[in-house]
TORKOL-4160 file (C-alpha; in steps of 0.2 Angstrom, whole numbers, padded with zeros to 4 digits, m for minus):
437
<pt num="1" X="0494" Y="0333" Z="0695"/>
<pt num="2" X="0489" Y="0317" Z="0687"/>
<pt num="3" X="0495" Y="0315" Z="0666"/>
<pt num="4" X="0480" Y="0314" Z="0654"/>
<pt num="5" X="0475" Y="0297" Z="0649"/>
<pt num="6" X="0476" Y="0293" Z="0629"/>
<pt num="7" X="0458" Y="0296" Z="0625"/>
<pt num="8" X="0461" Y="0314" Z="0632"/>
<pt num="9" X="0475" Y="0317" Z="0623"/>
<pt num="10" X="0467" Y="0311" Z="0604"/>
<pt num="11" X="0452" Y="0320" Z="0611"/>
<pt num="12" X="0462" Y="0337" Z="0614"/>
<pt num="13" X="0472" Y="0334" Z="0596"/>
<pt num="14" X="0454" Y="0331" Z="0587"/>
<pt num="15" X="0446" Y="0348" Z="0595"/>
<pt num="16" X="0462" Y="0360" Z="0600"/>
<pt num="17" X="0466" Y="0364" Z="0615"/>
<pt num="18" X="0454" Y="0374" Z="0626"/>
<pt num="19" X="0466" Y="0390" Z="0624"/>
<pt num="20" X="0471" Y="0387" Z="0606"/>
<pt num="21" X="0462" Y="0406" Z="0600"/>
<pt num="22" X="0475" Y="0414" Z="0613"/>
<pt num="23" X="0490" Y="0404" Z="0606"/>
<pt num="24" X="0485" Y="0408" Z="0589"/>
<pt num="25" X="0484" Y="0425" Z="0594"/>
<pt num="26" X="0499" Y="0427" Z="0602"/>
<pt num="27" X="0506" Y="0421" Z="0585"/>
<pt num="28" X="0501" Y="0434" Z="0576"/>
<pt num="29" X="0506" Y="0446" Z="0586"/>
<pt num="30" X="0524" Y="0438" Z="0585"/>
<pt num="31" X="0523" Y="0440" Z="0567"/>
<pt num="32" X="0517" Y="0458" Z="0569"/>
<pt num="33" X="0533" Y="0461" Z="0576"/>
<pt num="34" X="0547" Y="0453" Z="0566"/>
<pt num="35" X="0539" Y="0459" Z="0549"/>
<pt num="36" X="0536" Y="0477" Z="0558"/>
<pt num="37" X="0556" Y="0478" Z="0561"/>
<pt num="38" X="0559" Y="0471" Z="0544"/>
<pt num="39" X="0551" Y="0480" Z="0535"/>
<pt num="40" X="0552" Y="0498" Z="0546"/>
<pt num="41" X="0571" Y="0495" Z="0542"/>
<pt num="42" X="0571" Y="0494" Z="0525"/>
<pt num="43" X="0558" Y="0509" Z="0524"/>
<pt num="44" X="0569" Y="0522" Z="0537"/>
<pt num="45" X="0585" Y="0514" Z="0528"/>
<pt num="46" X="0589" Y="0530" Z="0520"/>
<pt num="47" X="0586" Y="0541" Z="0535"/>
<pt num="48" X="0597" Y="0528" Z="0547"/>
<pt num="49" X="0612" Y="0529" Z="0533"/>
<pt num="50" X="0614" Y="0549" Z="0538"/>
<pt num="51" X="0616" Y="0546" Z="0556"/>
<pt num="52" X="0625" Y="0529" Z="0558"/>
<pt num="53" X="0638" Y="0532" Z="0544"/>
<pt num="54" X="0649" Y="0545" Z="0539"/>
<pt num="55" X="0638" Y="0561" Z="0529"/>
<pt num="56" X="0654" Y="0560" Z="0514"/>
<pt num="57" X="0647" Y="0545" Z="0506"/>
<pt num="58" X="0629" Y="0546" Z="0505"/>
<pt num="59" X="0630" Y="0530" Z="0495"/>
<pt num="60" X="0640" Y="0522" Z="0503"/>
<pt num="61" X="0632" Y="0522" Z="0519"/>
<pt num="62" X="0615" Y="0519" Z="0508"/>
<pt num="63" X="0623" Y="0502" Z="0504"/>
<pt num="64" X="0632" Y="0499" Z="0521"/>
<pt num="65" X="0614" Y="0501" Z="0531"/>
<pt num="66" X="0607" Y="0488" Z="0518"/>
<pt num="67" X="0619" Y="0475" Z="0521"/>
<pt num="68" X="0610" Y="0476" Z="0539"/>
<pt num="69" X="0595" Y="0466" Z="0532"/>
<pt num="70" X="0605" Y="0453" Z="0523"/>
<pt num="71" X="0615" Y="0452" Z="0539"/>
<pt num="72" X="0599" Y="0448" Z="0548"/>
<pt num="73" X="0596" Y="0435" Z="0536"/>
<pt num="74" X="0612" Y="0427" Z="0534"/>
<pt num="75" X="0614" Y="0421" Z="0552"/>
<pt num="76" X="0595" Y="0416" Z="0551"/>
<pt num="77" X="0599" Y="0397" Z="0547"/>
<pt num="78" X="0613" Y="0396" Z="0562"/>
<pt num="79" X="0597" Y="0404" Z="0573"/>
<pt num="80" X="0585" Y="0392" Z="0567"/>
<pt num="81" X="0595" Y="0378" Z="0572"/>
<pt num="82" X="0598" Y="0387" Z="0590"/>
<pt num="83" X="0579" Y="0392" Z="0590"/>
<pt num="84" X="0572" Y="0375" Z="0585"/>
<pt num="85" X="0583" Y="0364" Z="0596"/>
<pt num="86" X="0578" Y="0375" Z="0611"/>
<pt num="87" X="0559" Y="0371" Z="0605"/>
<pt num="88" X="0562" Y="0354" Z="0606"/>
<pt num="89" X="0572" Y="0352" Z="0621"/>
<pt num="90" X="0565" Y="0365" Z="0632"/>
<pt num="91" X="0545" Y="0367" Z="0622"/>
<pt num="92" X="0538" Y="0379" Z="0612"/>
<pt num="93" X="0533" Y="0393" Z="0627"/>
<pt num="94" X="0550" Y="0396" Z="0632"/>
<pt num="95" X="0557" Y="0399" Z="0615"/>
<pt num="96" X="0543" Y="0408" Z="0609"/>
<pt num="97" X="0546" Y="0421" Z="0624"/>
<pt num="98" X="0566" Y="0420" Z="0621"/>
<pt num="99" X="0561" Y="0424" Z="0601"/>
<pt num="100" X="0550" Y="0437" Z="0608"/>
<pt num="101" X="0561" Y="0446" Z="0620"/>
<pt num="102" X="0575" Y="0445" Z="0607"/>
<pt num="103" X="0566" Y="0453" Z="0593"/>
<pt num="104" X="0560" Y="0467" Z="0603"/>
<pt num="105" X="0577" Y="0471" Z="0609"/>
<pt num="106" X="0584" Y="0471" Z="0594"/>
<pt num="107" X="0571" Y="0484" Z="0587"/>
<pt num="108" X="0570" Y="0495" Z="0603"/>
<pt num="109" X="0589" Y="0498" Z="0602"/>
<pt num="110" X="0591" Y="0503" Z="0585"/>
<pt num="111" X="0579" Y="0517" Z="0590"/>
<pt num="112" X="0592" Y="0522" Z="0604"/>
<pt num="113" X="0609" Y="0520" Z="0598"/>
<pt num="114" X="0619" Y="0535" Z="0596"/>
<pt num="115" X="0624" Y="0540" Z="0578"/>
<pt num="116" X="0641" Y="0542" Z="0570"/>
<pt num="117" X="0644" Y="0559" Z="0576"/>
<pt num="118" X="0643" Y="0555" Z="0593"/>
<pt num="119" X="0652" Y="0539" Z="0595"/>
<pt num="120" X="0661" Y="0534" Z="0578"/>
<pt num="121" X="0665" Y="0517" Z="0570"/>
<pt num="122" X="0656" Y="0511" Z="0586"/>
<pt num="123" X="0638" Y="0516" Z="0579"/>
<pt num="124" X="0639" Y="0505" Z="0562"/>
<pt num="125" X="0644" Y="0490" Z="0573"/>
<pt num="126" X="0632" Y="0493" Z="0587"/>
<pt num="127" X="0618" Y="0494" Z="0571"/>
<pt num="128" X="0624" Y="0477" Z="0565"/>
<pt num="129" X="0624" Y="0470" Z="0582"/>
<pt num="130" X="0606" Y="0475" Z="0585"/>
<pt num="131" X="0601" Y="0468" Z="0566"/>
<pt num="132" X="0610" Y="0450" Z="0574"/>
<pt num="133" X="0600" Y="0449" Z="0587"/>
<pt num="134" X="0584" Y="0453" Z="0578"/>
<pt num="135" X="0589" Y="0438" Z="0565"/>
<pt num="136" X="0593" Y="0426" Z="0579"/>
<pt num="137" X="0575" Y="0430" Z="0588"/>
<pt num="138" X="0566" Y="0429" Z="0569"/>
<pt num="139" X="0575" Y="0415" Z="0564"/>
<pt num="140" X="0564" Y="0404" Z="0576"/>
<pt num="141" X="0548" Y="0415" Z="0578"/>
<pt num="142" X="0539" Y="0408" Z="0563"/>
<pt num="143" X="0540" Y="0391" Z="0563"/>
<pt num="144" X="0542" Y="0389" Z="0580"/>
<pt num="145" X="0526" Y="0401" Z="0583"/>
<pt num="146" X="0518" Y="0388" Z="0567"/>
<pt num="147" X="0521" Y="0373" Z="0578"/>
<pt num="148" X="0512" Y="0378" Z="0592"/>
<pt num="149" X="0498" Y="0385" Z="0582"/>
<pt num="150" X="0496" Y="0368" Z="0573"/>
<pt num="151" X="0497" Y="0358" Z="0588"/>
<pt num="152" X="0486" Y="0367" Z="0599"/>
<pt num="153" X="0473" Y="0370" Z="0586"/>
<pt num="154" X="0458" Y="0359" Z="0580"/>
<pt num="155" X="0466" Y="0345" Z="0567"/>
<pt num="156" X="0451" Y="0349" Z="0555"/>
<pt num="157" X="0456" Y="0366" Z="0555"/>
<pt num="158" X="0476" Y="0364" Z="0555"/>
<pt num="159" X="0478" Y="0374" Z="0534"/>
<pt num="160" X="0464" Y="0388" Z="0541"/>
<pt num="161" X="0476" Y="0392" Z="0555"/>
<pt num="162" X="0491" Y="0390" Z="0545"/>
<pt num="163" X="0482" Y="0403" Z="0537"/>
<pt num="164" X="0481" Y="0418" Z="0547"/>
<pt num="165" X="0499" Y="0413" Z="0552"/>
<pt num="166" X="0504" Y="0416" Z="0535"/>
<pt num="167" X="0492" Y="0430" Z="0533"/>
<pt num="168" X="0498" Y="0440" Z="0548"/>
<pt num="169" X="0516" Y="0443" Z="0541"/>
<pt num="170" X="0507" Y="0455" Z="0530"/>
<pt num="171" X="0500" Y="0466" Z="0546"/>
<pt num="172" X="0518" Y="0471" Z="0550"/>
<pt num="173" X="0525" Y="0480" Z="0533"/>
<pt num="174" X="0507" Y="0487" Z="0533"/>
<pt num="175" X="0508" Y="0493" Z="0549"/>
<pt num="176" X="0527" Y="0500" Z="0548"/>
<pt num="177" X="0522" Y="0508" Z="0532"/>
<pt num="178" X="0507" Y="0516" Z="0541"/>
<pt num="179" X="0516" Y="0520" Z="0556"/>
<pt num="180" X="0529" Y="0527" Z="0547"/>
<pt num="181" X="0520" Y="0536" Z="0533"/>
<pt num="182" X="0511" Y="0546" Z="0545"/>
<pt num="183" X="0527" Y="0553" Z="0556"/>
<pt num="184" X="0533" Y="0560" Z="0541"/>
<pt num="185" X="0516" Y="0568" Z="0536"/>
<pt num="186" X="0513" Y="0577" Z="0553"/>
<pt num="187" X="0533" Y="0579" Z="0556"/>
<pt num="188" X="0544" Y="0593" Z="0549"/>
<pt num="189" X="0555" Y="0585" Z="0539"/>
<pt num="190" X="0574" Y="0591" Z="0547"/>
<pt num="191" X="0563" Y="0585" Z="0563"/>
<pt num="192" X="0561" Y="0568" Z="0555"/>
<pt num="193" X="0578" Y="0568" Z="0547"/>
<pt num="194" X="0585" Y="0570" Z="0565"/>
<pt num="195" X="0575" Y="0561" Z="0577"/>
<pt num="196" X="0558" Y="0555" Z="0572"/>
<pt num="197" X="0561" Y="0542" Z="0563"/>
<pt num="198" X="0568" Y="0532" Z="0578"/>
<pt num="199" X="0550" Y="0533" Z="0585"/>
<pt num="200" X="0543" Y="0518" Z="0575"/>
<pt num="201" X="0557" Y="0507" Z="0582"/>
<pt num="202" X="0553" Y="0514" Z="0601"/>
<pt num="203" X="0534" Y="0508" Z="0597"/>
<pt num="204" X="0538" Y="0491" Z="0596"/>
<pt num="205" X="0544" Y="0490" Z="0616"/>
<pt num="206" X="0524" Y="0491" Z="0620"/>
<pt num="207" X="0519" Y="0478" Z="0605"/>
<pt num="208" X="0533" Y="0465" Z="0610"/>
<pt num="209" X="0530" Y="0467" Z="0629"/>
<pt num="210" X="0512" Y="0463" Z="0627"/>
<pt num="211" X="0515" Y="0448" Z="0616"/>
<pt num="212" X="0529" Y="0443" Z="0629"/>
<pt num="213" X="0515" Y="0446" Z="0643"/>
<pt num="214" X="0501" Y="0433" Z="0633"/>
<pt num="215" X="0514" Y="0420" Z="0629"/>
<pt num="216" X="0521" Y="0418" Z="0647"/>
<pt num="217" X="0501" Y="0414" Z="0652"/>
<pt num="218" X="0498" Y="0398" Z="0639"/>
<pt num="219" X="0503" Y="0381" Z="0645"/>
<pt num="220" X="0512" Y="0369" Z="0633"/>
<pt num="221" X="0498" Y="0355" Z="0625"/>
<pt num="222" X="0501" Y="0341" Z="0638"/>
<pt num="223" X="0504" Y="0327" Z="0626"/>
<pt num="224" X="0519" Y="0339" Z="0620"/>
<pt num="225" X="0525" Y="0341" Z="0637"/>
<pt num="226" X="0524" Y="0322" Z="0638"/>
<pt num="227" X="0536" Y="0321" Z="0624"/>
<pt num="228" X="0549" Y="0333" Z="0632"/>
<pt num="229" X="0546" Y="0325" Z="0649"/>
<pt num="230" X="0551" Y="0308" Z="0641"/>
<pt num="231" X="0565" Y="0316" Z="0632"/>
<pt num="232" X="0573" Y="0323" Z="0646"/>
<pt num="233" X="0574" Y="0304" Z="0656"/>
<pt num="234" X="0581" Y="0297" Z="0638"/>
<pt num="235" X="0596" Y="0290" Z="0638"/>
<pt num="236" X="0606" Y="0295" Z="0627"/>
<pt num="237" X="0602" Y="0315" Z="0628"/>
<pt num="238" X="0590" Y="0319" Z="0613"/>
<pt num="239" X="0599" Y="0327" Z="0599"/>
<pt num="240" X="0585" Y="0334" Z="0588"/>
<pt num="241" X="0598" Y="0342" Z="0576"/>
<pt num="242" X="0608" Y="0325" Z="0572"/>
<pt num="243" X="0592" Y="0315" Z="0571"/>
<pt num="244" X="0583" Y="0327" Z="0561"/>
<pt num="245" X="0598" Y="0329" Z="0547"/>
<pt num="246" X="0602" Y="0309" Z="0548"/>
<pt num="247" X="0585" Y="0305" Z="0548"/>
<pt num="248" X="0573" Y="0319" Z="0540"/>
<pt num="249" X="0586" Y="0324" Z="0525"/>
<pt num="250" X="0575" Y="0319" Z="0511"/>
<pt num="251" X="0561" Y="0327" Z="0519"/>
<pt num="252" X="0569" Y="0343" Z="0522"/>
<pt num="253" X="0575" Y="0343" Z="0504"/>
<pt num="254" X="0558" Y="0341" Z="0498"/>
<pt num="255" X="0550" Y="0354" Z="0508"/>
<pt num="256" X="0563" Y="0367" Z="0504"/>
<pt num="257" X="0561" Y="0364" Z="0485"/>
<pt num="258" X="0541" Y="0364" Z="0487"/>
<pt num="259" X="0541" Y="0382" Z="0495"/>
<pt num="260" X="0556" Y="0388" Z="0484"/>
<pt num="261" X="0544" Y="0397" Z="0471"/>
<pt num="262" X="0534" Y="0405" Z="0484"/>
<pt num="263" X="0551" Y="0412" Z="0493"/>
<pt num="264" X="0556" Y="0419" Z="0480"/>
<pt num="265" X="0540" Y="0428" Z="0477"/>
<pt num="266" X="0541" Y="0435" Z="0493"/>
<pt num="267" X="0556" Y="0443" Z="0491"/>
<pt num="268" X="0549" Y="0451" Z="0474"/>
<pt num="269" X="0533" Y="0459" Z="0484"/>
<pt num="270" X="0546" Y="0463" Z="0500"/>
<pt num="271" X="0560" Y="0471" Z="0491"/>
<pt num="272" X="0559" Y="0471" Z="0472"/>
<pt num="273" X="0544" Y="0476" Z="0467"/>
<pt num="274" X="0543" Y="0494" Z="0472"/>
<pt num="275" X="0561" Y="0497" Z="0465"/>
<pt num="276" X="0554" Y="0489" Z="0449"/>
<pt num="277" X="0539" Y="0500" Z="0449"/>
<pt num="278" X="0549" Y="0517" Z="0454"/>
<pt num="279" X="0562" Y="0512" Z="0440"/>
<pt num="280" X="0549" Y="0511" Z="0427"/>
<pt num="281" X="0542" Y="0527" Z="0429"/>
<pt num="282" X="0527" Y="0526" Z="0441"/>
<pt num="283" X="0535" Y="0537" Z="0455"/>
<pt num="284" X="0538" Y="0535" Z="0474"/>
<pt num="285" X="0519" Y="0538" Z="0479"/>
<pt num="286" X="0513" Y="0526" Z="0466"/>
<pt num="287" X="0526" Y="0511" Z="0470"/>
<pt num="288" X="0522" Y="0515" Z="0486"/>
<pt num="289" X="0501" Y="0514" Z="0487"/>
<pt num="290" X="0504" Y="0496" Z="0475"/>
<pt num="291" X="0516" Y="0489" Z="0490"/>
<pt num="292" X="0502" Y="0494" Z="0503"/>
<pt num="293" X="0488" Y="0485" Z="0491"/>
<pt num="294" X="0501" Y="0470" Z="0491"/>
<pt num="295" X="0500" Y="0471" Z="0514"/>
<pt num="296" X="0481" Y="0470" Z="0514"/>
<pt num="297" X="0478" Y="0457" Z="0500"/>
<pt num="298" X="0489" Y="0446" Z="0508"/>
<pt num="299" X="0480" Y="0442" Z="0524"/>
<pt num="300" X="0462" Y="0434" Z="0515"/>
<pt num="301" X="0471" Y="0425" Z="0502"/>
<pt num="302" X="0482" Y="0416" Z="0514"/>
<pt num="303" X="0468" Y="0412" Z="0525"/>
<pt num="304" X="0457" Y="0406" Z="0509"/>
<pt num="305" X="0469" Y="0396" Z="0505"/>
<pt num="306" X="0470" Y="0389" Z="0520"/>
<pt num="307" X="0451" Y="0385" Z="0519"/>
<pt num="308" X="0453" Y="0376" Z="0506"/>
<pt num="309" X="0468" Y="0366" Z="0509"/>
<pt num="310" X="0456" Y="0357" Z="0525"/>
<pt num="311" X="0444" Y="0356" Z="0512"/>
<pt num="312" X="0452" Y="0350" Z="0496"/>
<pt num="313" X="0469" Y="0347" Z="0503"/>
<pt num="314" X="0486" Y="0353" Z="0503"/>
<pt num="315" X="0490" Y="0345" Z="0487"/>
<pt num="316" X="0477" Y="0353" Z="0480"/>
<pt num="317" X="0481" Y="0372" Z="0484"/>
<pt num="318" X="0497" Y="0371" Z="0479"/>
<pt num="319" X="0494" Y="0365" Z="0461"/>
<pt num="320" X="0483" Y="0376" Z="0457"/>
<pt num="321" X="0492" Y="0391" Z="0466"/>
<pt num="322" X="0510" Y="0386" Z="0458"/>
<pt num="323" X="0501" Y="0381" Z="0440"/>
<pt num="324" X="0495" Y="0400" Z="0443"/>
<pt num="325" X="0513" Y="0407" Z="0446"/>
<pt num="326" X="0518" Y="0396" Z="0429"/>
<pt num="327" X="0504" Y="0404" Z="0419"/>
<pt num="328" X="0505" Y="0423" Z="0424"/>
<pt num="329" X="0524" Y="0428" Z="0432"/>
<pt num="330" X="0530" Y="0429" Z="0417"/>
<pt num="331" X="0516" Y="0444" Z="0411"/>
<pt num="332" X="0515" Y="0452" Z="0428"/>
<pt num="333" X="0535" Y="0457" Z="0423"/>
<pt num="334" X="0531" Y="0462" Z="0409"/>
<pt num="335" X="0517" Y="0471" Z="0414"/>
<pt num="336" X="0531" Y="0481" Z="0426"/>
<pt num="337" X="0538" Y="0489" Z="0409"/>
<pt num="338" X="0523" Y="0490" Z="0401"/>
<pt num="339" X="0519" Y="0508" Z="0403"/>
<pt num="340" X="0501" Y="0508" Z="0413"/>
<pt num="341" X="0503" Y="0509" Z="0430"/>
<pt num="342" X="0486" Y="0502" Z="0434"/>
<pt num="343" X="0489" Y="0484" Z="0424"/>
<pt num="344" X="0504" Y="0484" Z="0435"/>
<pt num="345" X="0500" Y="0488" Z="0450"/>
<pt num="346" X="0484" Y="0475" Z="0446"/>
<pt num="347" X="0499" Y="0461" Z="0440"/>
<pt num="348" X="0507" Y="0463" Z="0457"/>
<pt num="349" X="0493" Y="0462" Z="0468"/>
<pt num="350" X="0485" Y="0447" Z="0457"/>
<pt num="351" X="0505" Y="0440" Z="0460"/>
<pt num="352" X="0504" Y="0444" Z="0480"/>
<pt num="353" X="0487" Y="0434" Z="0481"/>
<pt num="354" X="0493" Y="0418" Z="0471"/>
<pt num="355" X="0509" Y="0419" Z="0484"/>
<pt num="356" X="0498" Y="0423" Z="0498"/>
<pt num="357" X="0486" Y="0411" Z="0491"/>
<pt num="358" X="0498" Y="0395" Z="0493"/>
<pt num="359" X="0505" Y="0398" Z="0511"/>
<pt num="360" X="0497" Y="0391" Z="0523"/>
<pt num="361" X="0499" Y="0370" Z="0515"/>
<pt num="362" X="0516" Y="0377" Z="0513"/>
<pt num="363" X="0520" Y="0381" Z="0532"/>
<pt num="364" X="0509" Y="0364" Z="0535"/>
<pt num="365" X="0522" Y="0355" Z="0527"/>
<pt num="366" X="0536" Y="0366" Z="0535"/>
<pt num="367" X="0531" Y="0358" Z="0553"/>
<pt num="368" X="0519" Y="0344" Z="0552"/>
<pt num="369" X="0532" Y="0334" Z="0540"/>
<pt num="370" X="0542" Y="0330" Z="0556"/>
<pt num="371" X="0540" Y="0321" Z="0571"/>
<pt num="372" X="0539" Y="0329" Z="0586"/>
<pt num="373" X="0555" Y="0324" Z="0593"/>
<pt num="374" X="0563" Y="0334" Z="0579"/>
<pt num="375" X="0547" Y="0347" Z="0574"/>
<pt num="376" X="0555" Y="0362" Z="0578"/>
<pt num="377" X="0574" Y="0360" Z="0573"/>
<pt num="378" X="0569" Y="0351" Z="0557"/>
<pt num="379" X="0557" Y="0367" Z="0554"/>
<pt num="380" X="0569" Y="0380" Z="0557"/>
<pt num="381" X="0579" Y="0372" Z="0547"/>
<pt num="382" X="0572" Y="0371" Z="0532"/>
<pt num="383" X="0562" Y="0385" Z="0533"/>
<pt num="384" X="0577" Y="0398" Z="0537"/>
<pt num="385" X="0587" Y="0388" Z="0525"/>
<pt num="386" X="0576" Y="0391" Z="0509"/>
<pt num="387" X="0573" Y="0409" Z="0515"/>
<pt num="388" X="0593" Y="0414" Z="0515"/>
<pt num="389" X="0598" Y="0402" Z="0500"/>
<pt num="390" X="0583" Y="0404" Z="0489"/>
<pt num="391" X="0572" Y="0418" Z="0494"/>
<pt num="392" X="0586" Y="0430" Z="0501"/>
<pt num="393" X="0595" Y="0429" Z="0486"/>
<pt num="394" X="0581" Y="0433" Z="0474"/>
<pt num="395" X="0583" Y="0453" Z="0472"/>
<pt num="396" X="0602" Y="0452" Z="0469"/>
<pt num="397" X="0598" Y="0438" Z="0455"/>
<pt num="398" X="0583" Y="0449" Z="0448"/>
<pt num="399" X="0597" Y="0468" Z="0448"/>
<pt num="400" X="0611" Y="0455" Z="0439"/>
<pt num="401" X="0599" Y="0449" Z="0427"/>
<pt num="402" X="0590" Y="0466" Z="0423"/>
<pt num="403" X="0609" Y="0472" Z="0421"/>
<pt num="404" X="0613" Y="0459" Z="0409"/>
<pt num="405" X="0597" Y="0459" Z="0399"/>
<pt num="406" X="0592" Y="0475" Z="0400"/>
<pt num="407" X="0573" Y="0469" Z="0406"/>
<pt num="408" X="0564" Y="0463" Z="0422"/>
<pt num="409" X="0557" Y="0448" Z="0410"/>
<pt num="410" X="0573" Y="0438" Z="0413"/>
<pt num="411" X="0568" Y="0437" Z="0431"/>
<pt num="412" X="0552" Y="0433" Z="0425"/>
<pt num="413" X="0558" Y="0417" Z="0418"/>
<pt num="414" X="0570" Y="0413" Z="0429"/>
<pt num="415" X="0555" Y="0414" Z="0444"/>
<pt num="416" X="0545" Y="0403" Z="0431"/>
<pt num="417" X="0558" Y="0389" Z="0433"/>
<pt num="418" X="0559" Y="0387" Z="0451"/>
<pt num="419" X="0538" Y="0387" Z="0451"/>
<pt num="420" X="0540" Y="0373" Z="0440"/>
<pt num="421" X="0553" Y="0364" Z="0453"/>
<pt num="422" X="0538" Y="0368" Z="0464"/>
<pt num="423" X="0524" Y="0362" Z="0455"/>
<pt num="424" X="0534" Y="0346" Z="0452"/>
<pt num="425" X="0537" Y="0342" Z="0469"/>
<pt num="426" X="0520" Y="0346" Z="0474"/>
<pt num="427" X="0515" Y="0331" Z="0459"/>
<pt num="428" X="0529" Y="0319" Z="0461"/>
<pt num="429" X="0535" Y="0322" Z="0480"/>
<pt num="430" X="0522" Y="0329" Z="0491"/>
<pt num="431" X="0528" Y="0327" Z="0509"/>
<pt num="432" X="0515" Y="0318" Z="0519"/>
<pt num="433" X="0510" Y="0322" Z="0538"/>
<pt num="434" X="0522" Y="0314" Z="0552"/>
<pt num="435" X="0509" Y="0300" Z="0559"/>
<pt num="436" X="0508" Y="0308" Z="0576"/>
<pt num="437" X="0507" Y="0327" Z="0569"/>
């Protein structure tokens, strides 16, 4: 099969590739999964506590099931080095599928595994083993998924795309929440309490192998697999993750401190918001309607403001998004405590938009800061690392602070200092585009 000539390749770069709808597709659907799982655990975590821990602690097994999700998270940035050397040794198609079939797994057994009273201790650890595997999978999925969106798609068009990447993380806890909502609605609930619930985590099998099925079927870009080809008759062997610490450091740093406020305002809609809602008052049914409002606000915001980003620029977005999140974080805490459950549930879906609203420049600088050579372990790596040390780390910081002040308006503030580290970065230290991205 003869190689495309140069004229080809910038020609392809300018216009996409001729499947780049299906590669974006497949993206998405990738998305759906690992935010499904993520979410879907967090929702059932109470339900799982009763049948993977002993029943003579409620709380404590409450709290033992939780430290699955921050287990998922912690070996993240290990599994984004793993994830993102693969993609750039081996391309993105073949990790893409490992991430895939990792996640699915991961998911799939949780809704099979045995509880305590059947098989002991070993039912905790086998829960913990199937939330590592999920991490490791996730841990490359979005970037990974990013790059091959980005490079396949039209140049022109590279933010929009970013966009619906972004925007597609929502369709996950939206439809977990659905999915799960509706068992418990048509289910009895000692029916639910004892086996129903595992049926959302059997429902991913069909999602994940239909995803799996898609990605084995698109090619990698050719001028990609002509990097990879080279790479492979280099001498010495590559070693993406060296070249990309030694050589990308200061880029790394500045990408992670650009997206710092928007991962810690992801954490808020993810995790603290509904807590801080219920908390004040508002009740389960309410937390819960504002948390689905937060899922379907966010896919149009991020594609916008990917619309705008190829239209204005990246630079652009993100000053207006994080100036935003300087201006009004601060009152939407304060509108948590406030009393009226319609001015908050408004303050945290005008908080999901602006966060939504800034994603897509921010996944364009995630990837297209790096050479190729490097793309997917630089992105991995910044991007898992700026989830676990920043974002992750967000709902503990906002429960020490509300226990030390006595107020969600402490967290307010402190979020209101990293979206100025952010803002500043995005004046003073904007990342450019590699010159071959």
């Amino acid at each position: 099969m003869s190689q495309p000539h140069g004229a080809d390749i910038a020609r392809i770069s300018d216009e996409g590739s001729p499947v780049w709808r299906k590669v974006l597709f497949t993206a998405i659907l990738g998305n759906v999964v690992e935010w499904y799982d993520h979410a879907l655990y967090g929702i059932l975590a109470v339900f799982m506590s009763r049948v993977f821990f002993p029943e003579s602690d409620p709380y404590t097994a409450l709290i033992a099931t939780y430290v699955g999700l921050f287990a998922s998270y912690a070996i993240r940035p290990i599994g984004g080095v793993v994830m993102g050397r693969l993609s750039d040794l081996r391309g993105h198609r073949f990790t893409l599928v490992l991430t895939i079939a990792l996640m699915t797994v991961g998911t799939v057994l949780i809704g099979i595994l045995p509880g305590y009273a059947a098989i002991g201790i070993a039912a905790p650890l086998l829960l913990m083993l199937c939330r590592l595997v999920q991490g490791v999978g996730a841990s490359g999925e979005y970037t990974v998924a990013a790059n091959f969106i980005l490079e396949h798609g039209p140049r022109k068009r590279r933010q929009y795309l970013a966009g619906w990447s972004v925007g597609s993380t929502s369709l996950g806890p939206l439809l977990a929440s659905m999915v799960a909502l509706a068992l418990i609605m048509s289910l009895p609930e000692d029916a639910f309490s004892d086996w129903g619930w595992r049926i959302p985590f059997l429902l991913a099998a069909p999602l994940g192998l239909v995803t799996l099925y898609i990605r084995r079927s698109v090619p990698e870009l050719p001028r990609i697999q002509q990097v990879l080809e080279e790479a492979q008759h280099d001498a010495p062997p590559p070693r993406p993750f060296t070249d990309a610490v030694r050589e990308h450091w200061r880029e790394m740093c500045q990408v992670i401190a650009l997206g710092a406020g928007q991962r810690v305002g992801t954490f808020c809609i993810q995790t603290y918001f509904v807590a801080a809602l219920i908390n004040s008052g508002f009740g389960a049914d309410k937390a819960l309607f504002a948390s689905i409002l937060t899922y379907l606000i966010g896919p149009p915001a991020a594609i916008w403001g990917g619309i705008l980003a190829d239209r204005y620029g990246g630079r652009r977005v993100l000053l207006t998004g994080y100036g935003a999140f300087v201006l009004f974080t601060v009152p939407t805490f304060l509108a948590l405590g406030g009393g009226s459950v319609i001015t908050a549930t408004i303050a945290v879906v005008g908080f999901t938009f602006i966060n939504n609203f800034i994603g897509a420049p921010l996944t364009h600088a995630y990837v297209l800061t790096f050479k190729p050579e490097v793309r997917g372990t630089a992105a991995a790596l910044n991007f898992n690392v700026g989830t676990t040390l920043i974002g992750s780390t967000a709902p503990l910081i906002a429960t020490w602070l509300h226990m030390r002040t006595g107020t969600d308006m402490s967290f307010g503030w402190y979020m209101t200092a990293i979206c100025v580290i952010s803002l500043l970065v995005a004046v003073f230290a904007y990342p450019r585009a590699a010159p071959d991205a």
